[in-house]
C-alpha positions as a printed Julia matrix, in Angstrom:
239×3 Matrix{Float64}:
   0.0     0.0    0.0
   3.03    2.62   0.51
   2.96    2.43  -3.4
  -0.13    4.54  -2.62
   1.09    7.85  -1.47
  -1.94    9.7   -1.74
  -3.2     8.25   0.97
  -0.4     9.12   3.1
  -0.73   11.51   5.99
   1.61   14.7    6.29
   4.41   14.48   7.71
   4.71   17.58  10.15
   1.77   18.74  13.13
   2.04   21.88  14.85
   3.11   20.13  17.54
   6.45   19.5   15.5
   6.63   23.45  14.97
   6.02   23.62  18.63
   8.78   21.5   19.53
  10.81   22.75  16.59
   9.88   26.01  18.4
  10.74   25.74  21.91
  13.94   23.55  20.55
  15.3    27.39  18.93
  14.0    28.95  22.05
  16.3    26.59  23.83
  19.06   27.22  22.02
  18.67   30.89  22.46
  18.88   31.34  25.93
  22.24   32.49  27.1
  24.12   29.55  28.92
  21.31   27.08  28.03
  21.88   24.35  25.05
  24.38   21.51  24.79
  23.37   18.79  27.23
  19.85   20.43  28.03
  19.23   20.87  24.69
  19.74   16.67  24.51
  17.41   16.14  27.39
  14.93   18.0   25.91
  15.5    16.32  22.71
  15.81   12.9   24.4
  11.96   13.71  26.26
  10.26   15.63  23.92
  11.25   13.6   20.63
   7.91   14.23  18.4
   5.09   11.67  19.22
   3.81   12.25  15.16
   6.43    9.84  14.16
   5.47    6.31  16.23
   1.95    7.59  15.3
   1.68    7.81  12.43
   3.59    4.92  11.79
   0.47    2.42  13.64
  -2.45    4.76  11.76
  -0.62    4.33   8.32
  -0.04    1.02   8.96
  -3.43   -0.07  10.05
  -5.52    1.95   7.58
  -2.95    0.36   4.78
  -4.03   -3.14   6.17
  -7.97   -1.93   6.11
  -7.82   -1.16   2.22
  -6.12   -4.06   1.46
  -8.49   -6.74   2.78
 -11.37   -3.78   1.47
  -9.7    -4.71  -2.51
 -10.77   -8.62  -2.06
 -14.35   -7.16  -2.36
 -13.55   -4.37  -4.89
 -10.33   -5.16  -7.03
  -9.96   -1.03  -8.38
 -10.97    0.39  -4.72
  -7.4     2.0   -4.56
  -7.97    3.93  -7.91
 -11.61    4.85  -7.32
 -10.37    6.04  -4.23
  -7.89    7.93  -6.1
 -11.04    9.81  -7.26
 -13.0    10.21  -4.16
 -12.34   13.6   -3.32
 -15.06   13.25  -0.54
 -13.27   10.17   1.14
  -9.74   11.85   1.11
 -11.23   14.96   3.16
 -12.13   12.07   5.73
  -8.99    9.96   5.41
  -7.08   13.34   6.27
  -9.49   14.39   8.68
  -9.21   11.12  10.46
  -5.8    10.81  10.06
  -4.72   14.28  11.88
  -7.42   13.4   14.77
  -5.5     9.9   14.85
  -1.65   11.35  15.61
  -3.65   13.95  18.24
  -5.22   10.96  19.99
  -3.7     8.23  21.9
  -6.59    6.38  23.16
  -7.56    2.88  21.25
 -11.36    3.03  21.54
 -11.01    6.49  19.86
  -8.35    5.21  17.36
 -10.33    1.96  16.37
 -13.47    4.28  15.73
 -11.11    6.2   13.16
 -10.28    3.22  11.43
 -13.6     2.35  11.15
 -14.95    5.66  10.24
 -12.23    4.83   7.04
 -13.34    1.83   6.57
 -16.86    2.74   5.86
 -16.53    5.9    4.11
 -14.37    3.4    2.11
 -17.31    1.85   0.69
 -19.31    4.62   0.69
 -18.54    8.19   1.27
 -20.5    11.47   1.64
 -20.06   14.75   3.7
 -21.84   13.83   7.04
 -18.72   11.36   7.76
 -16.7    14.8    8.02
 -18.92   15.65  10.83
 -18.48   12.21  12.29
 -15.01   12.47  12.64
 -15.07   15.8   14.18
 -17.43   14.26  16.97
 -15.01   11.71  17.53
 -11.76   13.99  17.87
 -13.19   15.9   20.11
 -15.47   13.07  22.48
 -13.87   11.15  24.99
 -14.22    7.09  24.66
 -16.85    7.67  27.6
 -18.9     9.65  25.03
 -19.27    6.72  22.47
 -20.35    3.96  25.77
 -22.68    6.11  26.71
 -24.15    7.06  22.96
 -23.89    3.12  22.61
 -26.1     2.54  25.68
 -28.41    4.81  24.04
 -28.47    2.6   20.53
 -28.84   -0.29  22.09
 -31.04    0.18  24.6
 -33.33    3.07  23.6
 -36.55    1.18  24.72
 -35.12    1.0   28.66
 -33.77    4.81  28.42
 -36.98    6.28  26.48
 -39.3     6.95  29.16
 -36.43    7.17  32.21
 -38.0     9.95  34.24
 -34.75   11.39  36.11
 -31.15   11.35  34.99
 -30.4     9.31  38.33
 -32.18    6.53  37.38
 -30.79    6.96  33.74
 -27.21    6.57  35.56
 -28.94    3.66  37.51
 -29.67    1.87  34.44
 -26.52    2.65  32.66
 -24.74    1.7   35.55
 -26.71   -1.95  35.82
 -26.57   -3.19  32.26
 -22.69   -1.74  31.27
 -21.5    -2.57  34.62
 -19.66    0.72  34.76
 -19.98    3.09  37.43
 -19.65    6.94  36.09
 -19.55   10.17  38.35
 -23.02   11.59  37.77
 -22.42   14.88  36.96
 -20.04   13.5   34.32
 -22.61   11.39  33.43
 -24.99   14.23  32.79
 -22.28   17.13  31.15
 -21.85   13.82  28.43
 -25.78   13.36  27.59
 -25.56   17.32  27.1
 -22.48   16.64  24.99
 -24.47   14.41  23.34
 -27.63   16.16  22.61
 -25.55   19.62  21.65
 -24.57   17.59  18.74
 -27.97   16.41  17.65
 -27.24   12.73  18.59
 -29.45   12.27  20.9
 -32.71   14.71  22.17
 -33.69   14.91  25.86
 -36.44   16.23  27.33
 -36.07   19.4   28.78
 -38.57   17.92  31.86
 -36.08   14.96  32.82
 -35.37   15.56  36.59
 -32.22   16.99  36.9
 -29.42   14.9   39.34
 -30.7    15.43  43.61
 -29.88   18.48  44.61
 -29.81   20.77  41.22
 -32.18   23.7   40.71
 -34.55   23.47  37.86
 -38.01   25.39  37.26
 -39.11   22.22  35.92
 -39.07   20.62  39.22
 -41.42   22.85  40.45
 -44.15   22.25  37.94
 -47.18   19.7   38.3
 -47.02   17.99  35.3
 -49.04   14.92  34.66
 -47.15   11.64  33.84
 -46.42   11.61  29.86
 -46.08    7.97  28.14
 -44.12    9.81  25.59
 -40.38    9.08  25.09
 -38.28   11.68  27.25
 -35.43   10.25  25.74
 -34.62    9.82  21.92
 -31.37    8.68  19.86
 -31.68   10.52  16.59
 -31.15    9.39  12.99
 -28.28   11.47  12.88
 -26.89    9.63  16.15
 -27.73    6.43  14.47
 -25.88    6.31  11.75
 -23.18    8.05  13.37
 -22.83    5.22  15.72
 -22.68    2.57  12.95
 -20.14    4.64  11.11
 -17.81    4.78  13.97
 -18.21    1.18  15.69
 -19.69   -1.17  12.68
 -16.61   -2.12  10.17
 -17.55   -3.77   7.08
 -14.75   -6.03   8.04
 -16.14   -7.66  10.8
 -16.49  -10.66  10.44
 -13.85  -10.97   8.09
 -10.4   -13.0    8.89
C-alpha cells in the first residue's frame, strides 16, 4: 500500500513546529543548550512519528483486505475527493489521539466511508476527535437500549440503568455534562422535563405535570448512523 502515497498523511503537526519552536528557544537562551538541549531532545522527541507509523499502517491493512471485495478500490479512491477529506481528517485526529477506543473508531470511520462516502462522515469524525471514549459507551447505551432509556424519568435513574446493564460506574455529573455533549450535537434529544441529578435547581421541578407515556429520551437518525459509522466495520467478520 506505501505504493499509494496519496493516501499518506503529512508528515509535520504543529506540535512539531512547537517542539521545533521551543527547541530554537532553547538554544537561544544564554548559557542554556548543549546537554539540556539533549534532554529536551531525548523527552520531547515528536510523538507524530510512532503515530503515524500504527495509523498508516493499520488503515494500509484496512484497504487491502477492502480490494478482495472491490479489485480497483485503490484507484476509485484515487477519485474520491469526498473520502480523502475524511482519510485526512481522520488521520490528523488519529496522531492527536492516543486512546484505542477512539483510534479503532477512526479506522472504522475509514473503513466505511471506504465503501461509501459522503459529507456527514466529516462531521463524524469531528465528533469523535473531540469526544472522549466515555462519550461513544454512553451514545452506545443509548443505541442499544433506547426502549429502557426512552421513558427514564430522572437522569439518576438513567445513571442507575446505565450503571446496571454496562456494569460501569460513572460520576453523575459526568454522566450528565456527556448526555448534554451528546444532545448539543444532535445525537441524541432529551427532554427538557427529565429531573435533573438530587440536589440541582430546575423550574421544571417545580411544575405539576401529569405523567407523559411519551419518550423523554430519543437517539436521533443522525446519532444512528453516526454510531454505525464509527463502531460497525464492514470487516467484521472478516479473517
Amino acid at each position: 500500500m506505501n505504493d499509494h502515497p496519496e493516501f499518506m498523511i503529512p508528515e509535520k503537526t504543529a506540535g512539531d513546529h512547537g517542539h521545533l519552536a521551543a527547541r530554537a528557544g532553547i538554544s537561544a537562551v544564554p548559557f542554556v543548550g548543549g546537554p539540556l538541549l539533549e534532554i529536551f531532545n531525548a523527552l520531547v522527541t515528536p510523538p507524530i512519528e510512532k503515530r503515524r507509523t500504527q495509523w498508516v499502517e493499520s488503515v494500509a491493512a484496512a484497504i487491502q483486505k477492502l480490494e478482495k471485495n472491490e479489485h480497483n478500490l485503490v484507484e476509485r479512491l484515487q477519485q474520491d475527493e469526498t473520502f480523502q477529506s475524511v482519510l485526512l481528517q481522520a488521520s490528523w485526529a488519529a496522531v492527536r489521539n492516543h486512546q484505542i477506543e477512539k483510534l479503532t473508531a477512526l479506522k472504522t470511520a475509514v473503513e466505511n466511508a471506504a465503501v461509501a462516502s459522503n459529507e456527514a462522515q466529516l462531521l463524524f469524525i469531528r465528533f469523535v476527535d473531540e469526544l472522549t471514549p466515555t462519550h461513544l459507551v454512553v451514545m452506545n447505551f443509548f443505541v442499544k437500549h433506547e426502549e429502557e432509556v426512552a421513558h427514564q424519568e430522572s437522569y439518576q435513574k438513567l445513571i442507575e440503568t446505565f450503571s446496571a446493564i454496562c456494569n460501569q460506574e460513572i460520576e453523575p455529573f459526568f454522566f450528565k455534562f456527556i448526555c448534554e455533549d451528546l444532545k448539543a450535537r444532535g445525537l441524541v434529544r432529551i427532554s427538557e422535563n427529565i429531573h435533573d441529578l438530587p440536589g440541582v435547581y430546575g423550574e421544571s421541578m417545580l411544575l405539576i405535570e401529569e405523567p407523559s407515556k411519551d419518550p423523554k429520551i430519543i437517539v436521533s437518525n443522525l446519532g444512528h448512523s453516526f454510531l454505525a459509522f464509527v463502531l460497525t466495520s464492514p470487516l467484521e467478520g472478516e479473517p
